[in-house]
KOLLUM-241157 format. One line per 5 residues: their letters; for each residue x, y, z of C-alpha. Coordinates in steps of 0.1 Angstrom, whole numbers. Example, Ala and Ser with C-alpha at 12.3 -4.5 7.8 and 13.67 -1.06 7.14 Angstrom:
BEGIN
as> 123/-45/78 | 137/-11/71
END
This chain:
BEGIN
xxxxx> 31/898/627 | 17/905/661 | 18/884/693 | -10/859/703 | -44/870/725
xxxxx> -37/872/755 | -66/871/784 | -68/899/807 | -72/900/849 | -110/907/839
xxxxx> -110/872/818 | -114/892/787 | -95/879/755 | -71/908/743 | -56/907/708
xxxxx> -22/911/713 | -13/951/713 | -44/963/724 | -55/976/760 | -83/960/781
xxxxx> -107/986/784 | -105/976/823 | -66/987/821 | -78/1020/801 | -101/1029/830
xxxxx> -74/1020/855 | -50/1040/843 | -72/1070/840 | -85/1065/877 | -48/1063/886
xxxxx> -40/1098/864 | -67/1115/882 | -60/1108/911 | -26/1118/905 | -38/1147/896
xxxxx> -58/1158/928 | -26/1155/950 | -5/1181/925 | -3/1215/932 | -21/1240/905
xxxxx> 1/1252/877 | -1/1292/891 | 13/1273/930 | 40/1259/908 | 51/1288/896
xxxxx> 32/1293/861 | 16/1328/863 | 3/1347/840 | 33/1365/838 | 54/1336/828
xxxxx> 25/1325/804 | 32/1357/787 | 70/1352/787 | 68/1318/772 | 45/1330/744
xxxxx> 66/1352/735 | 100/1334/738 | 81/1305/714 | 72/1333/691 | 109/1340/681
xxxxx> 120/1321/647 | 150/1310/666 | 128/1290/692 | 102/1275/670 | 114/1239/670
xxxxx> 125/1212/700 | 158/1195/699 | 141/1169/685 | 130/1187/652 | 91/1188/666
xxxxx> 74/1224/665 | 76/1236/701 | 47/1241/726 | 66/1247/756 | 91/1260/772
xxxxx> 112/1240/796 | 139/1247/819 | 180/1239/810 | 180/1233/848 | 148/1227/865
xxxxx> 127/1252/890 | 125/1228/917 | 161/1226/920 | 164/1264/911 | 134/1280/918
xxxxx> 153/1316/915 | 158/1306/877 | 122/1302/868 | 118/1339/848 | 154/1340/831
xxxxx> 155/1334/795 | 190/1319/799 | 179/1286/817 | 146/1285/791 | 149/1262/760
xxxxx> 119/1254/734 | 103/1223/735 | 78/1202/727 | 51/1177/755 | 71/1146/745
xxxxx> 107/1161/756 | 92/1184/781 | 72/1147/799 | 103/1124/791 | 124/1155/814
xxxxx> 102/1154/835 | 105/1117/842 | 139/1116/843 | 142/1146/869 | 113/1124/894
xx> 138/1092/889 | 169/1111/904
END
């Protein structure tokens, strides 16, 4: 059974487990912005030549699925490229995965 209403900082009532459409705007403000500071994906290393590479390396049977059973969509780094920027293009140090694993990595690498 959900929660109570709550009222949010915009003195809208809320049923309980939704977003104010005022905290939906926020956060995509916040996102873009965000986004505006971080280098492009070809100054972070992503070239077409590794866009090629990771096509192909999620093309082999072996490499269709993430860890976590979900088909895979990208390809992440065993240990990441801004610690080991040398390791970006070897297939040894790739792994298949998918945007859930590859954000929640991702996370965890920003907290350390």
């Amino acid at each position: 059974m959900p929660g109570p209403s709550r009222i949010c900082r915009c003195q809208k009532i809320i049923a309980a487990g939704e977003r104010c459409p005022c905290q939906i705007r926020d956060a995509r403000e916040r996102k873009a912005r965000h986004d505006a500071r971080r280098p492009s994906a070809r100054q972070r290393g992503y070239t077409a030549e590794w866009q090629h590479a990771a096509r192909a390396f999620l093309a082999e049977p072996q490499n269709s699925h993430c860890a976590c059973g979900a088909p895979a969509t990208v390809v992440m780094h065993v240990i990441s490229i801004r610690k080991r920027p040398d390791l970006r293009m070897m297939r040894s140090n790739w792994r298949a995965g998918c945007q859930r694993c590859n954000a929640l990595d991702a996370a965890k690498e920003r907290q350390q």
